[in-house]
C-alpha positions in Angstrom: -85.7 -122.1 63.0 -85.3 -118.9 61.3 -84.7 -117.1 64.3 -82.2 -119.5 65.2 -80.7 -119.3 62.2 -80.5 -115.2 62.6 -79.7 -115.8 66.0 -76.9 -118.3 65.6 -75.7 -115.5 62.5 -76.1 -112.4 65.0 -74.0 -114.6 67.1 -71.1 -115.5 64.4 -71.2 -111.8 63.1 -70.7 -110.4 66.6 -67.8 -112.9 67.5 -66.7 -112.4 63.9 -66.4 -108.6 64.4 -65.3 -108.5 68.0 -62.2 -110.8 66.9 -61.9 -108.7 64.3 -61.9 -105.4 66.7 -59.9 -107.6 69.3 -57.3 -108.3 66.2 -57.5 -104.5 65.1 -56.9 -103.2 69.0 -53.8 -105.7 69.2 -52.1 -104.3 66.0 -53.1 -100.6 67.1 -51.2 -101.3 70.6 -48.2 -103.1 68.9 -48.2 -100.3 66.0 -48.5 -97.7 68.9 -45.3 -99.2 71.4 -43.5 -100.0 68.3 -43.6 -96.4 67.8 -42.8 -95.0 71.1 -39.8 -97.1 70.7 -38.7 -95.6 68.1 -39.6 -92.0 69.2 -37.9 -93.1 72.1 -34.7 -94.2 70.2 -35.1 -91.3 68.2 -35.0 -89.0 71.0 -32.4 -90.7 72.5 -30.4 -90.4 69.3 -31.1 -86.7 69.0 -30.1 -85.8 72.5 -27.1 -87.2 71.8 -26.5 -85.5 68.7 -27.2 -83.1 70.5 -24.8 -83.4 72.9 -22.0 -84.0 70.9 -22.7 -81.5 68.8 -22.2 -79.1 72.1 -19.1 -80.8 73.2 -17.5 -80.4 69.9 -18.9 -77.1 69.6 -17.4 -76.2 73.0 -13.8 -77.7 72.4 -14.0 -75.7 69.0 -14.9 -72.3 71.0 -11.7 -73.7 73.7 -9.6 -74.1 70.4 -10.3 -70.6 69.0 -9.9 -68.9 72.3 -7.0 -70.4 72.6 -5.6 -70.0 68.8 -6.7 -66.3 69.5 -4.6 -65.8 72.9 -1.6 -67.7 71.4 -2.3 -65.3 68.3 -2.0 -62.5 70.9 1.1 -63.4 72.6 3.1 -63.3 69.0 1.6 -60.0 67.8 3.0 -58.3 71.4 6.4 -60.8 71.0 6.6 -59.0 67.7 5.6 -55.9 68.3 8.3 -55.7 71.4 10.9 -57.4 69.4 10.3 -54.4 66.1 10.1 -51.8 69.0 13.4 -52.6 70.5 14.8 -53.0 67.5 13.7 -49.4 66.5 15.0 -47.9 70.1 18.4 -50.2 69.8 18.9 -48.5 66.3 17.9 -45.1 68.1 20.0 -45.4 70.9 23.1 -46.5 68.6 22.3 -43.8 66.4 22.4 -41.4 69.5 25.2 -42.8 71.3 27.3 -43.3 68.4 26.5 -39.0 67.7 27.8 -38.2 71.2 31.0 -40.6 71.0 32.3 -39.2 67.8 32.9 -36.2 69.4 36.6 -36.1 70.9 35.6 -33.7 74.2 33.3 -36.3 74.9 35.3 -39.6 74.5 38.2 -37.6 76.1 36.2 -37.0 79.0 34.9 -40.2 79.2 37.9 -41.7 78.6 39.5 -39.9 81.9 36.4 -40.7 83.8 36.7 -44.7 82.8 40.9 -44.4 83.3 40.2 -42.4 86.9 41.9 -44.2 90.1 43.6 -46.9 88.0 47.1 -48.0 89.3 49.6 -48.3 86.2 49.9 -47.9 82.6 46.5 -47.7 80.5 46.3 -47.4 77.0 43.3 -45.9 75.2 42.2 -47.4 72.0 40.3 -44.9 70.1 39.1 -44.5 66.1 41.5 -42.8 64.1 40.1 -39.6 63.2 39.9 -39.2 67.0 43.4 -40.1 68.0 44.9 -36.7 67.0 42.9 -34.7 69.4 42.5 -37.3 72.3 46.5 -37.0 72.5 46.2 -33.6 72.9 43.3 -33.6 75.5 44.5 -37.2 77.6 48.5 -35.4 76.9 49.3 -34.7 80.7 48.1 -38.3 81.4 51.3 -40.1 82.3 50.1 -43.4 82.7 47.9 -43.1 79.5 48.7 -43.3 76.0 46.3 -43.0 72.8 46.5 -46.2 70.4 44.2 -45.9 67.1 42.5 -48.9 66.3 39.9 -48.9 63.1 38.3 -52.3 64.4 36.7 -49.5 66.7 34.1 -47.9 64.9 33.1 -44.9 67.6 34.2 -44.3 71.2 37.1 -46.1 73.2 38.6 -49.0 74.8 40.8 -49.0 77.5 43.5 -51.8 77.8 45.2 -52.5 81.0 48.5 -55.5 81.7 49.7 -55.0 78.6 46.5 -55.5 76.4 45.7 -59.1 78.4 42.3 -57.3 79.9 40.3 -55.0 78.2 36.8 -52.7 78.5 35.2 -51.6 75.4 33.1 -48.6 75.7 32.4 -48.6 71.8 29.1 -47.0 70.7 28.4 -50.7 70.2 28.8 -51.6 73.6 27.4 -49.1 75.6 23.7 -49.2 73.3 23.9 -52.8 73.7 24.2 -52.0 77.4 21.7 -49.3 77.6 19.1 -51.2 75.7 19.3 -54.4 77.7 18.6 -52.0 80.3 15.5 -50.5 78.9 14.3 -54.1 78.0 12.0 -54.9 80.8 10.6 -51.6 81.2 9.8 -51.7 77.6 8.5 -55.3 78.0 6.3 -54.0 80.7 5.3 -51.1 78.5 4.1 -52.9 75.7 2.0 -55.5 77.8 
């Protein structure tokens, strides 16, 4: 009976442990899926991070480039708006120079009155009117008005003063620089 005894104990300690090894297997394969769910989840949740991380990483890189070019187009808008102020200011400088001398606005003035039919009268600055009526003096159909609204060069004024052309130093750098402008423009680009 002894040996039945350590039989029917061999028999209970074997079951005994293999339920236990049964039990311990089950909570090693539920302990392992559980966690490739959550490595699974966690890699799931990284490559998204990920991901967003790139797409905001790219949209700030679109941003910049785009901050940087719009950064560029003002500097050259400002750099071509200070250098056509600086050749405006040249130009006036230089034109207004040539049309405070009276040869040259009594030349010009003959040039602008040539082939017109009928009286004209030449507007000029006051410290030129003296010698412009000497120089434009066998000119029938022209006489020489001062006018200080005129601050260098002439105007000529035809029907009785109802239509005049202003060939101030105003006018004509005005003129000349909206001329330069897009060749400038193109310069500075």
């Amino acid at each position: 009976m002894s040996e039945d005894l350590q039989s029917l104990l061999e028999k209970i300690n074997r079951d005994g442990v293999e339920k236990a090894n049964a039990a311990a297997d089950k909570i090693i394969a539920d302990a392992k899926a559980k966690a490739a769910e959550i490595v699974k989840a966690a890699t799931a949740d990284a490559a998204k991070a990920k991901a967003d991380a790139e797409k905001a990483a790219a949209d700030y890189t679109a941003r910049a480039s785009e901050t940087v070019a719009q950064a560029a187009r003002d500097t050259i808008l400002k750099i071509e708006a200070s250098v056509t102020a600086m050749l405006t200011a040249l130009l006036a400088k230089d034109v207004d120079a040539t049309l405070s001398d009276e040869k040259n606005v009594a030349a010009l003035a003959l040039e602008a009155v040539k082939g017109l039919v009928g009286d004209a009268e030449v507007a000029v600055p006051a410290k030129l009117a003296p010698a412009l009526k000497a120089q434009l003096a066998a000119q029938k159909n022209l006489t020489v008005v001062t006018d200080e609204t005129i601050g260098t060069g002439f105007s000529v004024r035809l029907d009785g003063g109802r239509v005049e052309h202003a060939f101030t130093g105003a006018a004509i750098a005005d003129e000349l620089a909206k001329r330069l402008r897009p060749d400038l423009a193109r310069l500075v680009k």
